[in-house]
C-alpha positions as CSV (number, residue, x, y, z in Angstrom):
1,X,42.3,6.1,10.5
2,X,38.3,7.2,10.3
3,X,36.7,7.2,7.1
4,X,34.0,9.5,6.0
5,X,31.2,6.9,6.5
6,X,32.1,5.5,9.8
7,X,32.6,9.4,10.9
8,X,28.9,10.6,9.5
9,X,27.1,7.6,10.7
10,X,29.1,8.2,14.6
11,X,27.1,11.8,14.1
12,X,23.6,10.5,13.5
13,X,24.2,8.1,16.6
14,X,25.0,10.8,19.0
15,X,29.0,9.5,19.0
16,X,28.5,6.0,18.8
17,X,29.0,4.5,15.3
18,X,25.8,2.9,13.3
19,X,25.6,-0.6,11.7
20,X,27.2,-0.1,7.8
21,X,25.6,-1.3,5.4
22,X,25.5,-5.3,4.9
23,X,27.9,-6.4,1.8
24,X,26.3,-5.3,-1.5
25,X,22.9,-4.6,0.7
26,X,21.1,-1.0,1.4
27,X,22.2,1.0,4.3
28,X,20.0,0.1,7.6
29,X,18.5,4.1,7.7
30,X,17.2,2.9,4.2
31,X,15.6,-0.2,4.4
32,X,14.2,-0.1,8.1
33,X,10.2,0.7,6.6
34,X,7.9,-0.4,9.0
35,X,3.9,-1.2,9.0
36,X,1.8,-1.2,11.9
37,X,-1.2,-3.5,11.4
38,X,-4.0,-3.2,14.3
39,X,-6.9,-6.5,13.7
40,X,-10.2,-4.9,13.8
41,X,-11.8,-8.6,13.9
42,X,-10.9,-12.3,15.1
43,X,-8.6,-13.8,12.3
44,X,-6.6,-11.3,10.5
45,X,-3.7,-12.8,8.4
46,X,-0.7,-10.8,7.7
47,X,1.5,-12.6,5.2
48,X,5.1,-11.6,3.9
49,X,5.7,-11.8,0.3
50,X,9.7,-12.4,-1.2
51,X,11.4,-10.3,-3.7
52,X,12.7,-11.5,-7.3
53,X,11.7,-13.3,-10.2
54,X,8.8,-15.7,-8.7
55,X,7.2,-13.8,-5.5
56,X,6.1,-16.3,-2.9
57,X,4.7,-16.3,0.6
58,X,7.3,-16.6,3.1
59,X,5.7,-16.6,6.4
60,X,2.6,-15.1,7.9
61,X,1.1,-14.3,11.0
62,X,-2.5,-14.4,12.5
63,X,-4.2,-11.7,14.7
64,X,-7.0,-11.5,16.9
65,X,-9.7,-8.5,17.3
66,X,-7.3,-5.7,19.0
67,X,-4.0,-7.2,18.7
68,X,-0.9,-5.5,16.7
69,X,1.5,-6.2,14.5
70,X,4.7,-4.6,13.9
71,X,6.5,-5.3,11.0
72,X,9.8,-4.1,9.1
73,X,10.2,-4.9,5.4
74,X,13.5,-6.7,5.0
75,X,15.8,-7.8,1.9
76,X,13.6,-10.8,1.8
77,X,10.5,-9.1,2.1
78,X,9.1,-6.9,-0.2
79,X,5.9,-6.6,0.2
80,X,2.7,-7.5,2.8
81,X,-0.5,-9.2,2.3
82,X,-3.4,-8.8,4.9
83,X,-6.7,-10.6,4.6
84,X,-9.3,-9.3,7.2
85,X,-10.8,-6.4,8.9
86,X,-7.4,-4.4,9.7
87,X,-6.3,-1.1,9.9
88,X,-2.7,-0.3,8.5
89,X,-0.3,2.5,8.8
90,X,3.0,3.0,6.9
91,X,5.1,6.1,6.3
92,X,2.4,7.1,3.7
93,X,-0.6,7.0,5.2
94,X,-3.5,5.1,6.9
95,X,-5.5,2.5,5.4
96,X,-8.5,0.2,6.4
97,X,-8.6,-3.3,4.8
98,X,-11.7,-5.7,4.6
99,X,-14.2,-2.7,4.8
């Protein structure tokens, strides 16, 4: 027996069924939002920032003149932090931090 889901998320895959959703979580296509951070300096810190009541830091990352970063928001993850010369794209546009 197919159900709807399973049989619109096999179209979008070319035939081969998609990842549902996790239990009680946000289908994948939804929450996969990427940044690309590019270091335009020696030192650039990219930190990841946790949803809910009390936001914390929950990991970050440093990046040397040139190198890049790519990296997904997640249900953890709600929002990025980046300290330094840096240029940043998103879905929304193009930014330059540090200037």
């Amino acid at each position: 027996m197919d159900t709807e889901g399973a049989a619109a998320r096999r179209g979008a895959a070319g035939g081969r069924a998609l990842p549902g959703p996790p239990e009680g979580g946000v289908p994948p296509q939804e929450s996969a939002r990427y940044i690309v951070v590019k270091a335009l300096e020696d030192g650039v810190t990219i930190m990841g920032l946790t949803r809910g009541r009390d936001t914390r830091s929950h990991h970050s990352e440093k990046l040397d003149r040139g190198e890049v970063m790519v990296a997904q928001f997640t249900d953890p993850t709600a929002a990025r932090k980046v300290r330094g010369r840096a240029e940043i794209l998103t879905d929304v546009g193009r930014v330059e931090s540090g200037v």
